[in-house]
C-alpha angles and dihedrals in degrees: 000000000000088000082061097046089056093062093048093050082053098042092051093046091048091055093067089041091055092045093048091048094055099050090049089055097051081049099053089046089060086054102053092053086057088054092050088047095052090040094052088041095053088040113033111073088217096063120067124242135221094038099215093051138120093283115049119238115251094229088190091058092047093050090056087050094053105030102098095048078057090059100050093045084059088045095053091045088057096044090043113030084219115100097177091055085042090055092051097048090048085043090054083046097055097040093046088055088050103051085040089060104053092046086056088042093048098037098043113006097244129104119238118283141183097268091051075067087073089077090069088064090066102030094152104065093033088055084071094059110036079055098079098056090064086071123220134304142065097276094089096040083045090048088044103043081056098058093045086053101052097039093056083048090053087066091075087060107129109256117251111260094213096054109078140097122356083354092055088036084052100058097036098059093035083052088044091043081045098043103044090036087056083043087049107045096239117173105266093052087043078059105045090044103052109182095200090046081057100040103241125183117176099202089060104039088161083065092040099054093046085058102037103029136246098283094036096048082051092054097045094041096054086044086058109032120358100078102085108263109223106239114247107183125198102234091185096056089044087050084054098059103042080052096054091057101020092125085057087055084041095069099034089057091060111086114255095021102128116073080209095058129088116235109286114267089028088116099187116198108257138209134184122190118190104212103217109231088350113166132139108253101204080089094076114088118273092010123156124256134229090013109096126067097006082171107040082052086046093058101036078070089064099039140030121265143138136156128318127219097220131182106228134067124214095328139020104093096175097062101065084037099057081051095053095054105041104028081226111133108218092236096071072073114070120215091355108136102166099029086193087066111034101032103025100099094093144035116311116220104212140113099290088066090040086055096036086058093058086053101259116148110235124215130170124189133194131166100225133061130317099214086052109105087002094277099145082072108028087057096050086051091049090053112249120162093214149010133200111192126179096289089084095053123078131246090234087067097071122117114204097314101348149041107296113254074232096067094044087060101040080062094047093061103045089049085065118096132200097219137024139057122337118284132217108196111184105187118184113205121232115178102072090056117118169306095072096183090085134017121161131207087037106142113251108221098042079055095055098040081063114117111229139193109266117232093056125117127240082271097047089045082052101053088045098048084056103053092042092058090054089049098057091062090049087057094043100050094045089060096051096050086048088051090050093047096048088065096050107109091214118082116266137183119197120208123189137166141150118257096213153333108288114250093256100145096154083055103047084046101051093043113005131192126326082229099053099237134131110265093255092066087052116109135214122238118240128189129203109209126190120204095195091045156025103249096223120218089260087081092032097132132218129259104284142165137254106261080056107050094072092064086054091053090050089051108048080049092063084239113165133160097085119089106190094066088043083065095048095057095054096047083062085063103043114033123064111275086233080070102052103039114055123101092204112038118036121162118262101242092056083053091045091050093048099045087056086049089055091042096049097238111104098096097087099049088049082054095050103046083047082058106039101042077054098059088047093051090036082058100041082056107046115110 
């Protein structure tokens, strides 16, 4: 009996306690909205800070903003039983997102989006990386050691008494239904995130985010574009085209038409470097000339060059890679942002399978990771035989942050062989990737002998110090594998181009551009070299972009067999530059004609507008 009256006593006392622990923790959950509200508001350019200022806060915007780091907080309480460690962990994610955000805003100009979220797949190769951004010292190891620390003390956190059982099984599944419906796009999020009430507009998602807000740009613009459109390409407007020039596919179908080209059957060896954040910088205002690239200017003289139109700003390598090799603009591709992520699960048409059919061995080379940007599988879907990534390059090779330009050549050129079929060698450059705003190891004196713009502060000086020393190598290294190049006895073509503008934003800002434009309009130079002639200034091309640079490989190489570039190149000479050239605003039909290349499925409309061009000029003819 007393031993009954004890548990009741217990039993009596616990009830308050409970009580009293529940409404705490709802408590402590208003709170933390407030927090979340006060952490997206001083963050997120949309939302106004202070909140008492001259303009008043639009509480709906910022509750949109910060609305699914609410869900996951509930989620975590009900996986967990702990809302204090749940609010920590939902604080670290927003913050996170945030921080993420303006290092993106401030490196390359663009707002987080979805596919930025494929990094977290291969964390572990991206972590490198991303590292560097974070700069030197112990502050962030020390910052980091502490919030290891006290999340792993959270864990002792008493559990919430509320939230167990049907109550526990309840919130879970209605987080998970609201989670995966504002994933999904379902009506009443559709609703709640009204993308004409926000003012969304897919095709400028900078703006879009500066109206809407980071989270809910994020929201609006996975909703719109970031699930994967299936291509549905208009047979009848690509017909139209080929049609329309089918006598200039005519000739370059024929063998020995270019002037450019060598004589069919030659099969030079080729290589291709992509420069990383190669870009000329006597377009930057006040700029010296006669004093960047002397190689790369050297050898311009020998060869034929001039500037490419890329997608991509500051960052983003992939994506004019993914051009060069396929001849494949990104925007056949609706709402694809990383193509090695998002298009990568089947058989890439491009140059390296063009090449791979006339017998030719296909190597690419690149001193990082090989999970990084999902290489490992979209090479293997482009075709290449073969694919050296950084674990075959010593740590001794870095230079500053990254593997030395020097090394990439030195592998080059041990990949070439004297005999033996022809050989295809795609090498992707590493050490003049960013940040720029700090490099160790860089030597002092060859930093300060630099010449610089005049009009920049002590920072902008730094980051483009920086960048200049790391150019040089570039240049340097560009001139000794040309020279190397140039004493093979077997023929060799040399292809070289820059990836990208640097992320040089404090740059861009002080001085700006000769030409008066923003930093993203802003091409990189590229450079055809032939180690069996001088190309003269007759097949001296125009400036071009990089889904078009690899027809005019193919064609300098005397490299037939594949219509689609054939038809490429036509259409250079035959339609104006202005619709080739754009990134944003290609016609339809060229649209139309590479999303059947992709699909496999443009052979047959080649094959029709031959024919029938032929009927019309068989009939024009007739007697």
């Amino acid at each position: 009996m007393a031993t009954l009256l004890a548990m009741e006593s217990m039993t009596a006392s616990a009830l308050p306690s409970s009580a009293r622990q529940n409404r705490l923790s709802l408590v402590w959950l208003g709170v933390l909205v407030l927090a979340f509200m006060v952490v997206a508001s001083w963050f997120d350019p949309a939302l106004v800070w202070p909140w008492f200022g001259a303009e008043a806060p639009s509480w709906e915007l910022a509750a949109l903003n910060i609305l699914p780091f609410v869900l996951v907080v509930l989620l975590l309480c009900a996986l967990t039983r702990r809302v204090i460690l749940s609010s920590w962990l939902g604080l670290l994610l927003i913050v996170g997102s945030y921080a993420a955000n303006a290092a993106k805003l401030e490196q390359l100009e663009m707002p987080l989006l979805p596919g930025d979220f494929h990094f977290l797949s291969d964390l572990g190769s991206a972590l490198p990386l991303f590292s560097h951004y974070m700069g030197a010292g112990i502050a962030p190891i020390l910052i980091s050691v502490g919030v290891l620390a006290l999340t792993i003390a959270l864990f002792r956190e008493k559990a919430w008494p509320a939230m167990r059982g049907w109550t526990r099984v309840s919130v879970a599944v209605a987080t998970i239904a609201l989670g995966v419906g504002l994933i999904s796009g379902w009506a009443p999020w559709r609703s709640i995130y009204s993308a004409s009430r926000l003012h969304f507009e897919p095709w400028s998602v900078v703006d879009s985010a500066g109206r809407a807000g980071v989270v809910s740009n994020l929201v609006l613009y996975n909703w719109e574009l970031a699930k994967r459109q299936e291509l549905r390409p208009d047979r009848r407007a690509a017909g139209n085209l080929l049609r329309a020039h089918a006598e200039s596919l005519r000739l370059r179908l024929a063998p020995n038409s270019s002037a450019l080209g060598m004589p069919e059957g030659t099969q030079p060896d080729i290589v291709i470097v992509q420069s990383e954040s190669l870009f000329d910088p006597v377009r930057l205002s006040g700029a010296p000339a006669d004093t960047y690239l002397p190689n790369f200017h050297r050898l311009a003289r020998q060869g034929i060059s001039g500037n490419m139109t890329v997608p991509t700003f500051a960052g983003g390598t992939i994506r004019t890679e993914f051009e060069v090799l396929t001849g494949l603009a990104l925007e056949f591709f609706p709402g694809v942002q990383y193509p090695y992520f998002e298009i990568a699960e089947q058989p890439i048409p491009g140059i390296v399978r063009t090449l791979s059919r006339q017998g030719y061995e296909t190597t690419a080379i690149h001193p990082n990771s090989g999970v990084f940007w999902n290489r490992n599988q979209a090479f293997k879907q482009i075709g290449f035989d073969k694919f050296i990534d950084g674990k075959a390059f010593p740590k001794e090779t870095i230079v500053g942050l990254f593997t030395g330009d020097a090394a990439l050549t030195d592998s080059i050129l041990s990949e070439l062989d004297d005999d033996g079929p022809p050989q295809m060698i795609f090498a992707i450059s590493m050490e003049n990737h960013g940040p720029f705003d700090w490099r160790p190891g860089l030597d002092a004196k060859r930093l300060s002998d630099l010449k610089l713009p005049p009009g920049l502060d002590e920072g902008g000086e730094y980051w483009l110090r920086n960048y200049l020393y790391l150019l040089e190598d570039a240049d340097h290294e560009l001139g000794r594998l040309a020279d190397a190049l140039q004493q093979r006895k077997r023929r060799t073509l040399l292809l070289f181009y820059g990836d990208h503008l640097p992320a040089l934003p404090p740059v861009y800002h002080q001085i700006g551009f000769v030409d008066g434009k923003g930093p993203k309009t802003q091409p990189v130079p590229w450079l055809l070299l032939d180690n069996g002639r001088r190309l003269s200034s007759s097949t001296t091309q125009p400036d071009t972009t990089s889904w078009l640079l690899p027809s005019i490989l193919l064609e300098a190489a005397g490299i037939s067999g594949d219509r689609y570039f054939a038809t490429l190149s036509a259409l250079r000479d035959s339609l104006p530059a202005n619709a080739m050239d754009s990134p944003t605003s290609l016609p339809s039909e060229l649209r139309a004609m590479g999303q059947l290349r992709f699909r496999g499925e443009l052979e047959p409309v080649i094959d029709n507008a031959l024919d029938a061009a032929a009927g019309v000029r068989d009939t024009a003819i007739a007697p």
